[in-house]
C-alpha positions as a Markdown table, in Angstrom:
| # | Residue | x | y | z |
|---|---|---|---|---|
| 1 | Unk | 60.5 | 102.6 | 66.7 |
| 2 | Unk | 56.8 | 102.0 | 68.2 |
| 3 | Unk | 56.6 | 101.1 | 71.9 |
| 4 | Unk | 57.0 | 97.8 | 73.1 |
| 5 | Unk | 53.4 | 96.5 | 74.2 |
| 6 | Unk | 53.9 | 93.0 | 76.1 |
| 7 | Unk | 54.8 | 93.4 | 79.7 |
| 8 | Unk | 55.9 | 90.6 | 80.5 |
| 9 | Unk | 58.6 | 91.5 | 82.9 |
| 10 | Unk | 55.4 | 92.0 | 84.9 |
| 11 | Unk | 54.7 | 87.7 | 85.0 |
| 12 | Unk | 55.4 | 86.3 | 88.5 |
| 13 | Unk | 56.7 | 83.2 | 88.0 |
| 14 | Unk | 56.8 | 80.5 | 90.7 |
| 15 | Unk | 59.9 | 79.3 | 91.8 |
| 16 | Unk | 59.0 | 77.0 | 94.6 |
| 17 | Unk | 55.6 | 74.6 | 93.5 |
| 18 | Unk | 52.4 | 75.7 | 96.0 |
| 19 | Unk | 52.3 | 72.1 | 96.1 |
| 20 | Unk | 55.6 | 71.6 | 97.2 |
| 21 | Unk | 55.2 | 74.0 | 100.0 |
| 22 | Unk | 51.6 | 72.5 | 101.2 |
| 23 | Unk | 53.6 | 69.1 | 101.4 |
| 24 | Unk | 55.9 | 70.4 | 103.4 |
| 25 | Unk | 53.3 | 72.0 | 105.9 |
| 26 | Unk | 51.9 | 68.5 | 106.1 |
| 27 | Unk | 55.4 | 67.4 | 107.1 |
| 28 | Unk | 55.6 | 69.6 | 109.6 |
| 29 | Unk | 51.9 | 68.9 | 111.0 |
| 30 | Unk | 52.9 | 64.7 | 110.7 |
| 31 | Unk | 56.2 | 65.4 | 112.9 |
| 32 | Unk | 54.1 | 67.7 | 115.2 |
| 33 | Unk | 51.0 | 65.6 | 116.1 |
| 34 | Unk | 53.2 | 61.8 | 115.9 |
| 35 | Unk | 51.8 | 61.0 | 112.3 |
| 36 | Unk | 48.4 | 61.5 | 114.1 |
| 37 | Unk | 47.2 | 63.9 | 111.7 |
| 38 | Unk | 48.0 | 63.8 | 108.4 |
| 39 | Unk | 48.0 | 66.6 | 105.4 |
| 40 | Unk | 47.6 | 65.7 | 102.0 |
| 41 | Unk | 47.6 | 67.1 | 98.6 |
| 42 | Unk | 46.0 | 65.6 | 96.2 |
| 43 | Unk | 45.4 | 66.6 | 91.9 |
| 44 | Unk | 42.2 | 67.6 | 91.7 |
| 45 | Unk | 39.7 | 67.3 | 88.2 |
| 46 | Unk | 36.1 | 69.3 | 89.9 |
| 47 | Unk | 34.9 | 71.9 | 90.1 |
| 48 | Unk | 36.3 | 74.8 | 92.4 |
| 49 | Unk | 33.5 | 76.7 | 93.3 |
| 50 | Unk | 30.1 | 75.5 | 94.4 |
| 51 | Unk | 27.5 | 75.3 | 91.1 |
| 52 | Unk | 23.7 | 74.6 | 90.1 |
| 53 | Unk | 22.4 | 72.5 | 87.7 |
| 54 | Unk | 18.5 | 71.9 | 86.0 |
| 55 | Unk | 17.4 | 68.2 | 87.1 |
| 56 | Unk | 17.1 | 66.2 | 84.1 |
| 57 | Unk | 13.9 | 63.7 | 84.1 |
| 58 | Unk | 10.7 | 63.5 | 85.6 |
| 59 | Unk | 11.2 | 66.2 | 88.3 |
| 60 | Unk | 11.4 | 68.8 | 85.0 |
| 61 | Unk | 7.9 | 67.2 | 83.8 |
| 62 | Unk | 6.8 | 68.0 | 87.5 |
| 63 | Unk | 8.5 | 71.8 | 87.6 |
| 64 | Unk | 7.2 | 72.5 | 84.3 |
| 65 | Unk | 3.2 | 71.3 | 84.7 |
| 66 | Unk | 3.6 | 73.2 | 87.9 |
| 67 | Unk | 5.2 | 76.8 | 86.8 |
| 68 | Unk | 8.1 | 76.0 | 88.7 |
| 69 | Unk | 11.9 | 74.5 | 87.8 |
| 70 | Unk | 13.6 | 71.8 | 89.4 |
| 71 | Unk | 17.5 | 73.7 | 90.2 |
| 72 | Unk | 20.0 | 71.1 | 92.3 |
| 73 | Unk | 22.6 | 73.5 | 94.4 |
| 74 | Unk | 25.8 | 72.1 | 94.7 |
| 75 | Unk | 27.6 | 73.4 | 97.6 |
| 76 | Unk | 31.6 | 72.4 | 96.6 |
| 77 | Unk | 32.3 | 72.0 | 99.8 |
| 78 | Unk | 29.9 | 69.1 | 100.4 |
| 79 | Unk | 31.3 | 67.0 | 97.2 |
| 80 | Unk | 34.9 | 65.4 | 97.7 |
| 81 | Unk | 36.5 | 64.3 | 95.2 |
| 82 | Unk | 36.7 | 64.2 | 91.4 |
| 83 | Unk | 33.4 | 65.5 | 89.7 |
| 84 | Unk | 34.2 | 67.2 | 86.4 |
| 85 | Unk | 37.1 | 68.5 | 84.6 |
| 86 | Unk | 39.2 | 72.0 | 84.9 |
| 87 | Unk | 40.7 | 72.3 | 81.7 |
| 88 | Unk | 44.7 | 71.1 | 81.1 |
| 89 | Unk | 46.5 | 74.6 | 81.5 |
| 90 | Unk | 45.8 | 74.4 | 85.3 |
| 91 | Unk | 46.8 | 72.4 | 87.9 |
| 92 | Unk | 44.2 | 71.9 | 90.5 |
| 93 | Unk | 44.5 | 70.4 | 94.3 |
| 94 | Unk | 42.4 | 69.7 | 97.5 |
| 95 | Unk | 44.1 | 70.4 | 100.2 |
| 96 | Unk | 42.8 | 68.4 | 103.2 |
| 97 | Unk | 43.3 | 66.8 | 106.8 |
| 98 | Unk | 42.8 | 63.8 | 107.8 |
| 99 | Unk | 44.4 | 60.6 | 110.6 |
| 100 | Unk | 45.3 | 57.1 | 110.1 |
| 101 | Unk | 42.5 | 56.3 | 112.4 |
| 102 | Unk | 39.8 | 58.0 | 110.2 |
| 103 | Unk | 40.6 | 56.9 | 107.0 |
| 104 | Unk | 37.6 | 57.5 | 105.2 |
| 105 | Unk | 36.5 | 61.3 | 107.1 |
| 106 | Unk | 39.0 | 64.3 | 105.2 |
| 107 | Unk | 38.3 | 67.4 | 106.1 |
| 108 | Unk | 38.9 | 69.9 | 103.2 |
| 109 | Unk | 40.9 | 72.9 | 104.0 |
| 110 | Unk | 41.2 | 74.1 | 100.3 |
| 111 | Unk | 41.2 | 74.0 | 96.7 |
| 112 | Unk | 44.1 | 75.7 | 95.1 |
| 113 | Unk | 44.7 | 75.8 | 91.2 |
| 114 | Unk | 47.4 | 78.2 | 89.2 |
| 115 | Unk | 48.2 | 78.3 | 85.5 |
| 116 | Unk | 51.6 | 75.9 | 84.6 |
| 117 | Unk | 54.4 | 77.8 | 86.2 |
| 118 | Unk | 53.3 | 81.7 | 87.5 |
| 119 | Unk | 50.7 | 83.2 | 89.7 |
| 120 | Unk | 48.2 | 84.3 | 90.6 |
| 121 | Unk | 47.3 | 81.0 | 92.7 |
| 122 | Unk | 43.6 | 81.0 | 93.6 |
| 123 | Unk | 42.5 | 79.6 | 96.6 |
| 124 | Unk | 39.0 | 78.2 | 97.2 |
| 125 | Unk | 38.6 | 78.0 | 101.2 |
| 126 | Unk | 35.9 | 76.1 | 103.2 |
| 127 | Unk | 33.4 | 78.9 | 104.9 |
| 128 | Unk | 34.4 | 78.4 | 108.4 |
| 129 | Unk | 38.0 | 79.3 | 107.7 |
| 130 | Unk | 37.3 | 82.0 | 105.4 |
| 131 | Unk | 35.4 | 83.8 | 108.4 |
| 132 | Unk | 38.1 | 82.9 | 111.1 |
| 133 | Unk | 40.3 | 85.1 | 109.2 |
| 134 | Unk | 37.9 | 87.3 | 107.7 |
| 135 | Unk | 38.3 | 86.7 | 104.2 |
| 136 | Unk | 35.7 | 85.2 | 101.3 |
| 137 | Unk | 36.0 | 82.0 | 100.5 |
| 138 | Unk | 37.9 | 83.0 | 97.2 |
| 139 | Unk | 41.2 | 84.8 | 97.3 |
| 140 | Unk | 44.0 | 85.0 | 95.1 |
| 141 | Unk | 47.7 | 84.9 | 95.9 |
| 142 | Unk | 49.8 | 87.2 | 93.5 |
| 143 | Unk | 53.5 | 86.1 | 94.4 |
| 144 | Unk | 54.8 | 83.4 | 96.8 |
| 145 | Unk | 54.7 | 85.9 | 99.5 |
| 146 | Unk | 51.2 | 86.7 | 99.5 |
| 147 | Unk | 50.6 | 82.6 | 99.5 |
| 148 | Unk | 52.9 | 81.8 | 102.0 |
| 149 | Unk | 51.2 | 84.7 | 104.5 |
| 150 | Unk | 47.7 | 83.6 | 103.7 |
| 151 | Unk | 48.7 | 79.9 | 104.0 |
| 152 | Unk | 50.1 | 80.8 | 107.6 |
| 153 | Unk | 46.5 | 82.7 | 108.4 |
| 154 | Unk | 44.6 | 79.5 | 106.9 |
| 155 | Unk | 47.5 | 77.1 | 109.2 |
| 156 | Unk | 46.4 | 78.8 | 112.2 |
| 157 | Unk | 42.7 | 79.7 | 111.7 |
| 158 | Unk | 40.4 | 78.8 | 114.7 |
| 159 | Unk | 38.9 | 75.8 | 112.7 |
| 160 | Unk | 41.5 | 74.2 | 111.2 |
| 161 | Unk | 43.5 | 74.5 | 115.2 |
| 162 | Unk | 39.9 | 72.6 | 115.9 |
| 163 | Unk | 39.8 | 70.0 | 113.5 |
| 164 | Unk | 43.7 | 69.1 | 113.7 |
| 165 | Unk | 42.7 | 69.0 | 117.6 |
| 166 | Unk | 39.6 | 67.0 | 117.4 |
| 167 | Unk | 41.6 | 64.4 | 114.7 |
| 168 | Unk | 44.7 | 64.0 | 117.1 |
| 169 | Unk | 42.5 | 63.6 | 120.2 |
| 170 | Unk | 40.3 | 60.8 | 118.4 |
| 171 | Unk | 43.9 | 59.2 | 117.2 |
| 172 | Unk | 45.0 | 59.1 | 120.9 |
| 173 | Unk | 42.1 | 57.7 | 122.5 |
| 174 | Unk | 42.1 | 55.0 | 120.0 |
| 175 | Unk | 45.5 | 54.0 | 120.6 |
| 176 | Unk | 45.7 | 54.1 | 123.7 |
């Protein structure tokens, strides 16, 4: 009989959603600050990692009569929001803080995306945590574990301490 090839016994499935536990850590930070500072967890459709593009137009005229090129760097952490597509297999979040009294400032903790129902989860991180806990800015989570322990060292990095700080202490002077 030949040898069995697939290993899938080796697939780590997820049992509880990474989404799921992000919105409970957001419960958690709501009950802790008053509903001062709020987590959320939202689908995300962009990009997970920052990018460059050629500028299309006159600028490309301009680069080209020159002996240049005209290249726009996107850094993903400047650029909220949806701005492309990750294709359907995935499912993709932001992770960000924000308060009721700053409705329109979010400060992005993380992108997170994993293939429907196992792991590895990757995690895109903004720059300032990924140095507070001295990581890169990519890092992959292979079982719930792993996740749950670098969530905890993303929870209590130096800047997101700050920013859930600075976002309560702006929500108390405004209410009072």
């Amino acid at each position: 009989m030949m040898e069995n090839l697939w290993k899938l016994d080796e697939v780590i499935t997820i049992d509880t959603l990474p989404e799921e536990i992000i919105k409970q850590q957001c419960q958690y930070l709501k009950q802790l600050t008053e509903g001062r500072v709020i987590g959320n967890v939202k689908r995300y459709s962009g990009p997970l990692s920052s990018y460059s593009y050629k500028q299309l137009g006159v600028a490309d005229a301009i680069a080209e009569a020159t002996g240049g090129s005209y290249t726009v760097n996107v850094d993903i952490q400047e650029k909220l929001g949806d701005v492309g597509s990750v294709p359907e297999i995935y499912f993709s979040y932001e992770f960000y803080l924000t308060s009721p009294n700053t409705p329109k400032y979010k400060f992005r903790v993380m992108f997170f995306s994993y293939v429907k129902g196992q792991y590895p989860i990757d995690l895109v991180l903004d720059s300032d945590i990924a140095a507070d806990i001295r990581t890169s800015t990519s890092i992959d989570c292979v079982s719930e574990g792993d996740f749950m322990d670098t969530l905890a060292r993303i929870l209590n990095s130096e800047k997101v301490r700050s920013v859930v700080n600075a976002l309560h202490a702006l929500s108390t002077e405004s209410s009072a």
